[in-house]
HTML snippet that shows the backbone in 3Dmol.js (N, CA, C, O; Angstrom):
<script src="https://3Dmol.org/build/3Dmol-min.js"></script>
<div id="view" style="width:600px;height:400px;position:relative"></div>
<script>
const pdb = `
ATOM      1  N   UNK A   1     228.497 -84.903 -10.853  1.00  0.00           N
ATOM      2  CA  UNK A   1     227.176 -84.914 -10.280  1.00  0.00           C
ATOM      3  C   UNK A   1     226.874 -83.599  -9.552  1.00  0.00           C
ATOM      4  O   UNK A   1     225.725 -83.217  -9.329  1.00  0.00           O
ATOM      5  N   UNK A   2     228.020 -82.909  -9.184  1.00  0.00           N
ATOM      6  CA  UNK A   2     227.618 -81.802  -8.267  1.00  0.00           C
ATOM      7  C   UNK A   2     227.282 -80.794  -9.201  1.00  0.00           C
ATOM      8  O   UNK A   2     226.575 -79.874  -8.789  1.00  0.00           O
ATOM      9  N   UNK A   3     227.619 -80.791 -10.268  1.00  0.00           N
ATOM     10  CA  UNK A   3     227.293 -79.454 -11.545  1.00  0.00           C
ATOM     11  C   UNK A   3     225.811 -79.875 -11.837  1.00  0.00           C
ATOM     12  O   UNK A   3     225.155 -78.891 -12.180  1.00  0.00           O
ATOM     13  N   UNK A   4     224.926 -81.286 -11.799  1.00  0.00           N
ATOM     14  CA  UNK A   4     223.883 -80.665 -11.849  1.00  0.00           C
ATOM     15  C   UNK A   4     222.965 -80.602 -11.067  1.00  0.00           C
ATOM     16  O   UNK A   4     221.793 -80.358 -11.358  1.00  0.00           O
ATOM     17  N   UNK A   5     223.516 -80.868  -9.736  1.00  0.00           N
ATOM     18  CA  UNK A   5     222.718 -80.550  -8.436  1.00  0.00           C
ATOM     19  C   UNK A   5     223.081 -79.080  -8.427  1.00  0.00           C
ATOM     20  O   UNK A   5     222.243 -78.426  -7.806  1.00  0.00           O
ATOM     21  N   UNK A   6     224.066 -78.365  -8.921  1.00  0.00           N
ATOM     22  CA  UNK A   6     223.805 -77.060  -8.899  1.00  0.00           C
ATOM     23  C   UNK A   6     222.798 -76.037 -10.197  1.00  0.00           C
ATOM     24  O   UNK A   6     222.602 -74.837 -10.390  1.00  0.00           O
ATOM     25  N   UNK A   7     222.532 -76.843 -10.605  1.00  0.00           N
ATOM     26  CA  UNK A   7     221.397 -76.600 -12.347  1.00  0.00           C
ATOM     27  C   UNK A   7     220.548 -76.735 -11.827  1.00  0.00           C
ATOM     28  O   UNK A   7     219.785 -75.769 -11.830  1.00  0.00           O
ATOM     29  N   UNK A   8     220.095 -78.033 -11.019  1.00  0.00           N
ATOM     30  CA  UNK A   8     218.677 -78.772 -10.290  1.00  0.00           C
ATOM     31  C   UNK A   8     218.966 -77.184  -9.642  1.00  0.00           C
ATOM     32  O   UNK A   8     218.787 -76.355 -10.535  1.00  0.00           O
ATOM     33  N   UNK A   9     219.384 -76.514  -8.263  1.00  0.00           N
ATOM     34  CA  UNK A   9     219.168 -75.808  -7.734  1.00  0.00           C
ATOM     35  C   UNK A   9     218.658 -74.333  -8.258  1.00  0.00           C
ATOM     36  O   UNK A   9     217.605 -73.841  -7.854  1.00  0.00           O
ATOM     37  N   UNK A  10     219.673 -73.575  -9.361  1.00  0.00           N
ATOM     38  CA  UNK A  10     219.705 -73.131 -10.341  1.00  0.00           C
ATOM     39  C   UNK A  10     217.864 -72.976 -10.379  1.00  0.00           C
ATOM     40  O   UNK A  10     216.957 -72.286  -9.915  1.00  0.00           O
ATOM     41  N   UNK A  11     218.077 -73.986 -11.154  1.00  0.00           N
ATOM     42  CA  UNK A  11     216.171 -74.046 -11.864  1.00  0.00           C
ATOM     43  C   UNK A  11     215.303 -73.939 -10.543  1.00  0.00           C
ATOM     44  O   UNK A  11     214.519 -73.041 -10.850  1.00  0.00           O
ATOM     45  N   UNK A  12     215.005 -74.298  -9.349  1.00  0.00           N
ATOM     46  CA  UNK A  12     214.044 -74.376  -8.368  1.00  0.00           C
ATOM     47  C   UNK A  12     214.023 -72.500  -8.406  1.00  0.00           C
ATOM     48  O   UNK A  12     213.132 -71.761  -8.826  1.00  0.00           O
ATOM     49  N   UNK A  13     215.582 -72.091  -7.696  1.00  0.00           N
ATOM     50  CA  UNK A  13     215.472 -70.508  -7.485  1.00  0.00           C
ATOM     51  C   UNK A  13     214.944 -69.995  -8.559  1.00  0.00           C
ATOM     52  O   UNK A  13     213.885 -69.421  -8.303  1.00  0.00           O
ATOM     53  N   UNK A  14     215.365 -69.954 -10.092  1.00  0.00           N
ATOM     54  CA  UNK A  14     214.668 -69.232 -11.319  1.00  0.00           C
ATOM     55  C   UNK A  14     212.851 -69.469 -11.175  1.00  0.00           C
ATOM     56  O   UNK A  14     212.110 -68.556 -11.539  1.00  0.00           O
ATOM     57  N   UNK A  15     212.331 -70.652 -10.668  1.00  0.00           N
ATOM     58  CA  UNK A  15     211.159 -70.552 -10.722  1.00  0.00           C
ATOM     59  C   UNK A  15     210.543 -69.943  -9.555  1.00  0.00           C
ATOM     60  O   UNK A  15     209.568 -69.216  -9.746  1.00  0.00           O
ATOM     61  N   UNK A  16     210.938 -70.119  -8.468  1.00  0.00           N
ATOM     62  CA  UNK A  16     211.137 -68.897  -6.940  1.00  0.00           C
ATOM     63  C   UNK A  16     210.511 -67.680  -7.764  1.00  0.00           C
ATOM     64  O   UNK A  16     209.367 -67.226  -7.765  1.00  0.00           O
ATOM     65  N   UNK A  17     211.452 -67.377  -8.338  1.00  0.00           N
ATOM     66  CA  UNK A  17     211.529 -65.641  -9.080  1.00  0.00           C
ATOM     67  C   UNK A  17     209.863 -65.394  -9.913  1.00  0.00           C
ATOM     68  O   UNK A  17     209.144 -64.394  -9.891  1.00  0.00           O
ATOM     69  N   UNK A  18     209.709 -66.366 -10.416  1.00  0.00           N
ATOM     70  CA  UNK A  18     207.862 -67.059 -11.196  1.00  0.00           C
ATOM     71  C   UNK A  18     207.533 -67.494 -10.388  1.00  0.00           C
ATOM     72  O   UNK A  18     207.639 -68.678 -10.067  1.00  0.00           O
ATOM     73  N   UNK A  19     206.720 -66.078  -9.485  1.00  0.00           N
ATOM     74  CA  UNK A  19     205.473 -66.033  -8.496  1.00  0.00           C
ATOM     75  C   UNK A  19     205.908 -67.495  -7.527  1.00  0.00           C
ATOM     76  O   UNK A  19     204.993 -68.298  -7.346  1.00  0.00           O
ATOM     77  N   UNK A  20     207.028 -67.755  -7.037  1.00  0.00           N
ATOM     78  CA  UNK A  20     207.432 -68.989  -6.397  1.00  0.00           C
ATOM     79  C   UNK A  20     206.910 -70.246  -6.795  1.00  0.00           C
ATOM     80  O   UNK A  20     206.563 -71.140  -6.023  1.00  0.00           O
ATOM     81  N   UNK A  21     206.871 -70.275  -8.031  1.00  0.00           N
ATOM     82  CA  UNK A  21     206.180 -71.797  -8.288  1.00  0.00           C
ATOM     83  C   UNK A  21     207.118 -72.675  -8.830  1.00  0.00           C
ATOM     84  O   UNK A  21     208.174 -72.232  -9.281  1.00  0.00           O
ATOM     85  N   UNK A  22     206.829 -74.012  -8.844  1.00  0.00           N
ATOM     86  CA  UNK A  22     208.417 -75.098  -9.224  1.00  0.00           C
ATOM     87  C   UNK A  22     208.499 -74.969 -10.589  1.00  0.00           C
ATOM     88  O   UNK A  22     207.591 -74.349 -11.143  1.00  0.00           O
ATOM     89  N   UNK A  23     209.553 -75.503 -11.369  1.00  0.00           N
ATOM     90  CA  UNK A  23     209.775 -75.107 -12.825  1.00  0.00           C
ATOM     91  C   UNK A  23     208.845 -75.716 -13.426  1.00  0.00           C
ATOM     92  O   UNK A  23     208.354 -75.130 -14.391  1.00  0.00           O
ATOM     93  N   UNK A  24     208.442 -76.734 -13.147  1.00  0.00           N
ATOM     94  CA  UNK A  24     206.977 -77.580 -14.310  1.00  0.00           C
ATOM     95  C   UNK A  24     206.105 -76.261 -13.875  1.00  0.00           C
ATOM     96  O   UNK A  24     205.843 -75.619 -14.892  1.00  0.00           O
ATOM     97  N   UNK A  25     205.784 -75.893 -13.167  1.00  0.00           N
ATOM     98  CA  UNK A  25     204.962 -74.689 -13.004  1.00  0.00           C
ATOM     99  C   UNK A  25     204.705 -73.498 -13.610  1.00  0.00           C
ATOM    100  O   UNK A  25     203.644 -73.035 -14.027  1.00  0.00           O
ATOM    101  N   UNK A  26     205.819 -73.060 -13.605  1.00  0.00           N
ATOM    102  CA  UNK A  26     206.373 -72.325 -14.482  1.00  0.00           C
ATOM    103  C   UNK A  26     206.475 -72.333 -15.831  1.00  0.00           C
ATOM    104  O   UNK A  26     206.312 -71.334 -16.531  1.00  0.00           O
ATOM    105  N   UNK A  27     206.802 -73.682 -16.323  1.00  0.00           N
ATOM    106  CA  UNK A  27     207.003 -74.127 -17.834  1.00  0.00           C
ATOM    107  C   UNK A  27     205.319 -73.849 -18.483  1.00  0.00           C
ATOM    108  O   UNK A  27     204.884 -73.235 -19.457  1.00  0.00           O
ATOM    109  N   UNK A  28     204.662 -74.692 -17.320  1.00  0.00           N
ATOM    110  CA  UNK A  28     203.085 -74.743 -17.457  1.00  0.00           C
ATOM    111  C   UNK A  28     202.174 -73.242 -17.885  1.00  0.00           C
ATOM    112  O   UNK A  28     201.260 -73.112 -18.699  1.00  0.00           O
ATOM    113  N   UNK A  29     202.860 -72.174 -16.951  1.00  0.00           N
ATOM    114  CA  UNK A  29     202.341 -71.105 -17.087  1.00  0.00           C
ATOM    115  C   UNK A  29     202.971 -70.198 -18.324  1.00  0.00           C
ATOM    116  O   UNK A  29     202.313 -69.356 -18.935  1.00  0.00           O
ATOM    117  N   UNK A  30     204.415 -70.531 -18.597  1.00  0.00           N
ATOM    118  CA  UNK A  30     204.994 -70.235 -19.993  1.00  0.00           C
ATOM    119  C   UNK A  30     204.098 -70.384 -20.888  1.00  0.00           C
ATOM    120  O   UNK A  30     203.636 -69.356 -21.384  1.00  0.00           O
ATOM    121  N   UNK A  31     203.660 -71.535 -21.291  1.00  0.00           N
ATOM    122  CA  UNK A  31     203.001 -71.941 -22.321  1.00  0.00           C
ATOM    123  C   UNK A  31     201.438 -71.443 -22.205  1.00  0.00           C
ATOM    124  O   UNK A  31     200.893 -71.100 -23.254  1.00  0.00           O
ATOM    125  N   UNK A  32     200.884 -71.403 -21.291  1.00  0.00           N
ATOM    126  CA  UNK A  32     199.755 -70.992 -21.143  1.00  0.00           C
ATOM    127  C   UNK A  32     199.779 -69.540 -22.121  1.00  0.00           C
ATOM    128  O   UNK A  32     199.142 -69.459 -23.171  1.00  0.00           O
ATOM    129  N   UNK A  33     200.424 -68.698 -21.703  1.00  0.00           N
ATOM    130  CA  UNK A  33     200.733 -67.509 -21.910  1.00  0.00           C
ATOM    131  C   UNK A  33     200.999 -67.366 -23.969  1.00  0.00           C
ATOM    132  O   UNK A  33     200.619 -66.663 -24.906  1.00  0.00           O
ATOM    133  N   UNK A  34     201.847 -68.505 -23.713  1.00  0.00           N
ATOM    134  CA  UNK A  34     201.968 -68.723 -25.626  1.00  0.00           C
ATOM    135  C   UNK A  34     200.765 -68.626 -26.072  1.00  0.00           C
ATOM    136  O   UNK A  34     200.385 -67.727 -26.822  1.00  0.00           O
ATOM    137  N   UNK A  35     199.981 -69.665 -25.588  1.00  0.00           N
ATOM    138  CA  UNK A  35     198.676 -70.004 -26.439  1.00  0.00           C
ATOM    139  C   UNK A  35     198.107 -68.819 -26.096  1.00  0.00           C
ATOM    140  O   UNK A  35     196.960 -69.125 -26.423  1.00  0.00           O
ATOM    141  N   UNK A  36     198.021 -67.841 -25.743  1.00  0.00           N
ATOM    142  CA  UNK A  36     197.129 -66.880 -25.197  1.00  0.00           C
ATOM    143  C   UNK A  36     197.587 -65.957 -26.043  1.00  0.00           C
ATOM    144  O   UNK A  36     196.709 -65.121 -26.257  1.00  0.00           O
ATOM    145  N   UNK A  37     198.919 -65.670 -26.814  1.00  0.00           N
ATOM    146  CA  UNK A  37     199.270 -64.505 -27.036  1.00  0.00           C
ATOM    147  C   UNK A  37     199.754 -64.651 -28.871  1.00  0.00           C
ATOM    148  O   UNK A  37     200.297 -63.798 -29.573  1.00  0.00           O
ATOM    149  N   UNK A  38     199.229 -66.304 -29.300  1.00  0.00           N
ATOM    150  CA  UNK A  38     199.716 -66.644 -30.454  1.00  0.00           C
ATOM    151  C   UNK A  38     198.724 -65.918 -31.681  1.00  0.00           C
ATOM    152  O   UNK A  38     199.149 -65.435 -32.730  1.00  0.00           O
ATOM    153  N   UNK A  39     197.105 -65.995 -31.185  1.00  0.00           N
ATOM    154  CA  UNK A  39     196.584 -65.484 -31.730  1.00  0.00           C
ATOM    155  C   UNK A  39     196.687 -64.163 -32.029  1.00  0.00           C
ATOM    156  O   UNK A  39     196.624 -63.576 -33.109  1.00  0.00           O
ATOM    157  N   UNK A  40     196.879 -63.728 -30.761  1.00  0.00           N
ATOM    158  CA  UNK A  40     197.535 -61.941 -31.117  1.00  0.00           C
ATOM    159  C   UNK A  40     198.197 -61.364 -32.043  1.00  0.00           C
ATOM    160  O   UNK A  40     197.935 -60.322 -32.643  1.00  0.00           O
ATOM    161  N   UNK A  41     199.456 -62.382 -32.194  1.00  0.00           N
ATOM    162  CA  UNK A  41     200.370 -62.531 -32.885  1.00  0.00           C
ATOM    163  C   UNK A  41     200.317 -62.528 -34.536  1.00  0.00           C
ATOM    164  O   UNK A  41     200.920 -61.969 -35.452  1.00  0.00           O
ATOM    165  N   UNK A  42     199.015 -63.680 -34.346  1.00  0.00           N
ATOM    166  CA  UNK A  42     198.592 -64.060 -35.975  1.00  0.00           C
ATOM    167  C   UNK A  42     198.047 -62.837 -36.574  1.00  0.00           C
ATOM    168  O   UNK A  42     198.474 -62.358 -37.625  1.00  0.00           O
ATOM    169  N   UNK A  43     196.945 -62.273 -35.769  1.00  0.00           N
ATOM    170  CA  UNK A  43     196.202 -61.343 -35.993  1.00  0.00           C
ATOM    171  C   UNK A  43     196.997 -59.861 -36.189  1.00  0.00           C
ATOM    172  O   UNK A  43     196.360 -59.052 -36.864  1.00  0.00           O
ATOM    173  N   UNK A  44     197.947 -59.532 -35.823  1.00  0.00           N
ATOM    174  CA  UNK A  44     199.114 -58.570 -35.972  1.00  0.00           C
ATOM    175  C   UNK A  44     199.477 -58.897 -37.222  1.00  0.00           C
ATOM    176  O   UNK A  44     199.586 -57.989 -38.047  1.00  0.00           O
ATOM    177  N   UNK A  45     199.724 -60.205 -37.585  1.00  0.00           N
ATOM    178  CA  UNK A  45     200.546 -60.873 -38.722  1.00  0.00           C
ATOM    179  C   UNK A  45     199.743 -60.020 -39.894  1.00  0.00           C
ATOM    180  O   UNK A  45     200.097 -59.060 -40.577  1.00  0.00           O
ATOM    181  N   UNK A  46     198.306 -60.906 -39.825  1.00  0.00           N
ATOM    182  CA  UNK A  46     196.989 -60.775 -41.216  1.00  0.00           C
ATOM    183  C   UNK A  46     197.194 -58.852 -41.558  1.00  0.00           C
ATOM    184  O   UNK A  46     197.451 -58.305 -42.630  1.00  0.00           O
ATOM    185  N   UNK A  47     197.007 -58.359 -40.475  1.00  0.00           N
ATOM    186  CA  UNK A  47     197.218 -56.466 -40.731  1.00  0.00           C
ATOM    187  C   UNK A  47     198.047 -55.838 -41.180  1.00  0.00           C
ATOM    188  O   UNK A  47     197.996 -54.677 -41.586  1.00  0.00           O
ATOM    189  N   UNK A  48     199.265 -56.861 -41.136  1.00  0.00           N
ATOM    190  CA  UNK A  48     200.557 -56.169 -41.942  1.00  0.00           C
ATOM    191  C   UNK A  48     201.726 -55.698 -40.777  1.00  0.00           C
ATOM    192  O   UNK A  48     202.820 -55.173 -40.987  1.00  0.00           O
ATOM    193  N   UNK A  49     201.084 -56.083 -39.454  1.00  0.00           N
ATOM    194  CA  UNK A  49     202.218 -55.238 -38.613  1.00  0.00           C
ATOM    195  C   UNK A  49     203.542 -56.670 -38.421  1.00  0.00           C
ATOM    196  O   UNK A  49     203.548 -57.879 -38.190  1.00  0.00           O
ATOM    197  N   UNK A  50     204.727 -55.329 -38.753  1.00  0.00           N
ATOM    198  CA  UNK A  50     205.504 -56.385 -38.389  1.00  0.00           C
ATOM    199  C   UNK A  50     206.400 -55.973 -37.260  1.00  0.00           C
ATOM    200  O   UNK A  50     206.134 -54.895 -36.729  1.00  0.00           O
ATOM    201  N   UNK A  51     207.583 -56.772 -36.739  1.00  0.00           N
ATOM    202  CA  UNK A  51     208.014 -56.370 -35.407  1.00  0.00           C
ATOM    203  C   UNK A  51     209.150 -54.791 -36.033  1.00  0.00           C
ATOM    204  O   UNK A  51     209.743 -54.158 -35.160  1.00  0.00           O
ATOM    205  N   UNK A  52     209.300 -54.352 -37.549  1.00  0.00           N
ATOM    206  CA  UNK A  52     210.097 -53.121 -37.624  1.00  0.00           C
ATOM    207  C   UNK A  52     208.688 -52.343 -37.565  1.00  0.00           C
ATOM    208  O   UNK A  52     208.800 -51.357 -36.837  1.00  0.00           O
ATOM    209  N   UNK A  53     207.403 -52.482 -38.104  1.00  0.00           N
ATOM    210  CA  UNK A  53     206.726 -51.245 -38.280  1.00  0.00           C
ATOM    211  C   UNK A  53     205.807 -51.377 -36.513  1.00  0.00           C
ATOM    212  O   UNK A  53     204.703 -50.869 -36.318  1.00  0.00           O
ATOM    213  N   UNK A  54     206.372 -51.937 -35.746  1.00  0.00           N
ATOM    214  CA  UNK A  54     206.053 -52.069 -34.099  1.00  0.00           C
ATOM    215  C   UNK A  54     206.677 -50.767 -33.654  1.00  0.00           C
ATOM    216  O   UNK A  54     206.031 -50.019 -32.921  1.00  0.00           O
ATOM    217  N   UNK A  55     207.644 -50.518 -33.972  1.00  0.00           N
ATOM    218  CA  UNK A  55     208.981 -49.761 -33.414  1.00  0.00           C
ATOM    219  C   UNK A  55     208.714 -48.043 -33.654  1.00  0.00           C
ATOM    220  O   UNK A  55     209.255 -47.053 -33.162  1.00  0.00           O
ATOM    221  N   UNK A  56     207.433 -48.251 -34.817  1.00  0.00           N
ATOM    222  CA  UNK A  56     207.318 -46.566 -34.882  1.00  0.00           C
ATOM    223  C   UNK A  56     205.339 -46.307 -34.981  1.00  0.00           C
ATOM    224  O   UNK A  56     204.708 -45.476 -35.633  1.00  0.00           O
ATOM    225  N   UNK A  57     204.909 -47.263 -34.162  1.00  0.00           N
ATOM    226  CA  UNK A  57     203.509 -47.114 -34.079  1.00  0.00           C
ATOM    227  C   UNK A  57     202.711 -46.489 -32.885  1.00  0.00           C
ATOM    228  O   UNK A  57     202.550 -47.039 -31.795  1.00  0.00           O
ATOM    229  N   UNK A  58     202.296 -45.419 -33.203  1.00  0.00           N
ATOM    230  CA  UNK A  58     201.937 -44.853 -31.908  1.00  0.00           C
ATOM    231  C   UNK A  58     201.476 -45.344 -30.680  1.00  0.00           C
ATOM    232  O   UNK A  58     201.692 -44.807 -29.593  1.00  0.00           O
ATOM    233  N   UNK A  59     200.947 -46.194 -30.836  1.00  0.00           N
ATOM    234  CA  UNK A  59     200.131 -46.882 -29.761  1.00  0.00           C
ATOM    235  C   UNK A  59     200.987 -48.141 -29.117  1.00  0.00           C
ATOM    236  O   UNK A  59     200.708 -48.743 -28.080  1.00  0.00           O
ATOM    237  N   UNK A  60     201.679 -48.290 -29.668  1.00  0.00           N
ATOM    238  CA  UNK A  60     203.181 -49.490 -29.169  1.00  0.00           C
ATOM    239  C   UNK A  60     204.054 -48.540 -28.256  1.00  0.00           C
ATOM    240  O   UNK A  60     204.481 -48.948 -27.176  1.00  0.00           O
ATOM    241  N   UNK A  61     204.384 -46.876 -28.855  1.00  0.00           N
ATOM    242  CA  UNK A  61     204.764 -46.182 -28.238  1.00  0.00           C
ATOM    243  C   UNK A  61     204.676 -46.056 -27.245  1.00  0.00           C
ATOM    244  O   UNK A  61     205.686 -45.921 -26.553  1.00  0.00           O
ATOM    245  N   UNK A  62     203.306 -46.041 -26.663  1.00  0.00           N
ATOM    246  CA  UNK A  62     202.866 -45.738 -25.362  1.00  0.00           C
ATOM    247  C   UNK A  62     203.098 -46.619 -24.350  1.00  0.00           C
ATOM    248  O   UNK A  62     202.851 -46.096 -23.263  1.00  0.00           O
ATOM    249  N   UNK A  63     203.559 -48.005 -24.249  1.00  0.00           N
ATOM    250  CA  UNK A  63     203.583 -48.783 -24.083  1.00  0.00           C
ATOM    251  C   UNK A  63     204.941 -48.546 -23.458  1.00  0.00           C
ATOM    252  O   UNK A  63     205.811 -48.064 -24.183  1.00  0.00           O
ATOM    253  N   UNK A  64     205.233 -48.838 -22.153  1.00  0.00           N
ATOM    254  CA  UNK A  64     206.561 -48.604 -21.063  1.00  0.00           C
ATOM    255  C   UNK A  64     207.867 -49.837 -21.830  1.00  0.00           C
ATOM    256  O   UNK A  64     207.898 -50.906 -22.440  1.00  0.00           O
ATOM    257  N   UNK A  65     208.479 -49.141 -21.462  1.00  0.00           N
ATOM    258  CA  UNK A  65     209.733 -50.460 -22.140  1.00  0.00           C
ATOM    259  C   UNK A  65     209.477 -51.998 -21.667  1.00  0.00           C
ATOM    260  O   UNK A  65     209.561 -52.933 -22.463  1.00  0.00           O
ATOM    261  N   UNK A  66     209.164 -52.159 -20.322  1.00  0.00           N
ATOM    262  CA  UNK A  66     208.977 -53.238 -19.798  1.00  0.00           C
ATOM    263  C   UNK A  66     207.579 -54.091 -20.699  1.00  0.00           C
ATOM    264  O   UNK A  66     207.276 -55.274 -20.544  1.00  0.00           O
ATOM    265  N   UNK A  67     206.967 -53.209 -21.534  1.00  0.00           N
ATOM    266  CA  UNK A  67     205.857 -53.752 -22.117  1.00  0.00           C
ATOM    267  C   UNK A  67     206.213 -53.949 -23.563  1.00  0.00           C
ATOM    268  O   UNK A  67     205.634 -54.797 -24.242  1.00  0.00           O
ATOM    269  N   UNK A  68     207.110 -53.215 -24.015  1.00  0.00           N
ATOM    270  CA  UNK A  68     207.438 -53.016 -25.652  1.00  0.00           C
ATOM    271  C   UNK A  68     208.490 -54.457 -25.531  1.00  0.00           C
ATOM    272  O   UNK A  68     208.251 -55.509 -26.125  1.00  0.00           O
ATOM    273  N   UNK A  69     209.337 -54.290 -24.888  1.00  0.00           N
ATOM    274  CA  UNK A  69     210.210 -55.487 -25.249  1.00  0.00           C
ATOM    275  C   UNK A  69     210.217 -56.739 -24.996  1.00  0.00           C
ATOM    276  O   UNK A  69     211.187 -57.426 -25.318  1.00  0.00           O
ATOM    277  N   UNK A  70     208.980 -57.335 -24.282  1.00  0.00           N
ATOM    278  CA  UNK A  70     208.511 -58.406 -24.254  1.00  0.00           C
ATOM    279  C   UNK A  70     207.825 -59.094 -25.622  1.00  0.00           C
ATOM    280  O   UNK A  70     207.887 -60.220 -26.115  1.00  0.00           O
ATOM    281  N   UNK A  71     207.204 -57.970 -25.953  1.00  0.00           N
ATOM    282  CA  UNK A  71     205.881 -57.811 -27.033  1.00  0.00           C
ATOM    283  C   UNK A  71     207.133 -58.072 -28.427  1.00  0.00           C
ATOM    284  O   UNK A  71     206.881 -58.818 -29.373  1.00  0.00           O
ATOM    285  N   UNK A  72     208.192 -57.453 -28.319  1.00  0.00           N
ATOM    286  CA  UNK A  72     208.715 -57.695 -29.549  1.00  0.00           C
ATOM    287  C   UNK A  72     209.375 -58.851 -29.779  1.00  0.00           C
ATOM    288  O   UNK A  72     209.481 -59.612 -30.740  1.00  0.00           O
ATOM    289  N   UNK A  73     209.934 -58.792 -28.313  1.00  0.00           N
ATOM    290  CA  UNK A  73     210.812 -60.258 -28.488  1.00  0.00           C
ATOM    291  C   UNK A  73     209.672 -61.609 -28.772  1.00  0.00           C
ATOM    292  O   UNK A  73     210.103 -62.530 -29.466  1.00  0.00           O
ATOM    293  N   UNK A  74     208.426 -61.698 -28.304  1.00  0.00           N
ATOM    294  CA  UNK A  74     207.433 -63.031 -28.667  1.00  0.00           C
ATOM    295  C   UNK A  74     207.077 -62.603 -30.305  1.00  0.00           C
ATOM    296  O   UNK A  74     206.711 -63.438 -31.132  1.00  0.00           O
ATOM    297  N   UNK A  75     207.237 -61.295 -30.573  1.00  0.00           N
ATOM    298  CA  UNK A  75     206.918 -61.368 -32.255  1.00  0.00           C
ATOM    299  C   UNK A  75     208.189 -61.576 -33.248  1.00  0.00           C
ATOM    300  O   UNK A  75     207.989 -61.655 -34.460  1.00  0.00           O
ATOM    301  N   UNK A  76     209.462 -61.662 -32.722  1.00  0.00           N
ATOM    302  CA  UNK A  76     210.191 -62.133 -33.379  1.00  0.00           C
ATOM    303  C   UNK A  76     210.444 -63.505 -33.393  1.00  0.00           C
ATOM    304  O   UNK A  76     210.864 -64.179 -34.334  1.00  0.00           O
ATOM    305  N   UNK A  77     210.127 -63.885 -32.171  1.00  0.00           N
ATOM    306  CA  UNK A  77     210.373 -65.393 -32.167  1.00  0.00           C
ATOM    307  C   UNK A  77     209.114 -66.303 -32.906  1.00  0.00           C
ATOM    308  O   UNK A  77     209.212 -67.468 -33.293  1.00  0.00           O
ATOM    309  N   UNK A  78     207.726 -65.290 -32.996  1.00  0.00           N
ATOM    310  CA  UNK A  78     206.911 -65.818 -33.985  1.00  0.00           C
ATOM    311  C   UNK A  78     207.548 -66.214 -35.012  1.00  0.00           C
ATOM    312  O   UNK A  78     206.941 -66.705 -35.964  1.00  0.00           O
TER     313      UNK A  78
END
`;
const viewer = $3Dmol.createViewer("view");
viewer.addModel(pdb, "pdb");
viewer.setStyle({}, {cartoon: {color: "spectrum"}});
viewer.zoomTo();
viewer.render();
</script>
């Protein structure tokens, strides 16, 4: 029982870290973010871009690491 009162704890701090909100909160705003970014996704899809021709597109370029590797990792998991 104490391993998952330390998971229960675990999860409260990880959502702390997400703008302090509780993990349903968090989960809530996860998904928000999906639906927000699926279309993007699709629409990347229809043009032909894929997450290798991401990697040498100028305008992805510009884009700080903290912005590129978010962006790739939700288009691979597309």
């Amino acid at each position: 029982m104490a391993m998952f009162n330390k998971v229960d704890e675990m999860d409260v701090k990880a959502a702390a870290m997400i703008k302090g909100e509780t993990p349903e909160e968090a989960e809530k705003i996860y998904h928000q973010l999906l639906d927000q970014i699926l279309p993007l996704l699709q629409g990347m899809e229809r043009k032909g871009i894929t997450p290798e021709s991401l990697k040498v597109d100028s305008t992805f370029l510009k884009l700080t690491k903290n912005e590129r590797e978010p962006l790739q990792q939700f288009y691979k998991t597309y």
